[in-house]
N, C-alpha and C positions, 0 to 999 in steps of 0.2 A: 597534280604535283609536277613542278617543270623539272629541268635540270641543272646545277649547279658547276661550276667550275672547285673540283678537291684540291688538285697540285696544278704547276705550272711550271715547266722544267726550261731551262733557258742555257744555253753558253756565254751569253753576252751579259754581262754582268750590269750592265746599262739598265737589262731590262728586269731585272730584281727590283723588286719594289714590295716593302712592309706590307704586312694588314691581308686579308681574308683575299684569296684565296694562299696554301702556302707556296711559296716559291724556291725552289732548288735550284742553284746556279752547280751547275757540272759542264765540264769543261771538254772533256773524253766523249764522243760521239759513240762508242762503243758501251758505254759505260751509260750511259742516256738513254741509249734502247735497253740495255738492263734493267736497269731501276724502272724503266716506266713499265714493264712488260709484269716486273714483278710488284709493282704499285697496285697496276691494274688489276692484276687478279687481285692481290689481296683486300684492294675498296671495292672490288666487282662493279669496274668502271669501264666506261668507254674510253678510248685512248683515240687523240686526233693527235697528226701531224702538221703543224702549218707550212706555209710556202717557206717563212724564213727558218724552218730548221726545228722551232721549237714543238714541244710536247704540253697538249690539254689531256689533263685525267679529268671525265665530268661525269657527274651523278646519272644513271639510268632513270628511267621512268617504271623501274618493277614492280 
């Protein structure tokens, strides 16, 4: 079983975009490590940061 991409949390409203996976536009850097910190645990996901800022929640392999 691979893993999947659950949320994808963004500032830039640019990079909102419909359809699977869901995507949260939040705007508060402070407020972005929140939600994803509490995301995380509750999907019991892995949580990546990328270079430009944004936030992947994605499926484990458990």
């Amino acid at each position: 079983m691979g893993k999947n991409i659950l949320v994808y949390i963004t500032a830039d409203e640019n990079r909102v975009i419909s359809g699977d996976p869901l995507t949260l536009l939040i705007k508060e850097e402070e407020e972005q490590k929140s939600i994803t910190v509490q995301l995380g645990r509750a999907l019991r996901a892995d949580v990546v940061q990328l270079k430009n800022g944004d936030y992947l929640l994605i499926s484990g392999d458990k």
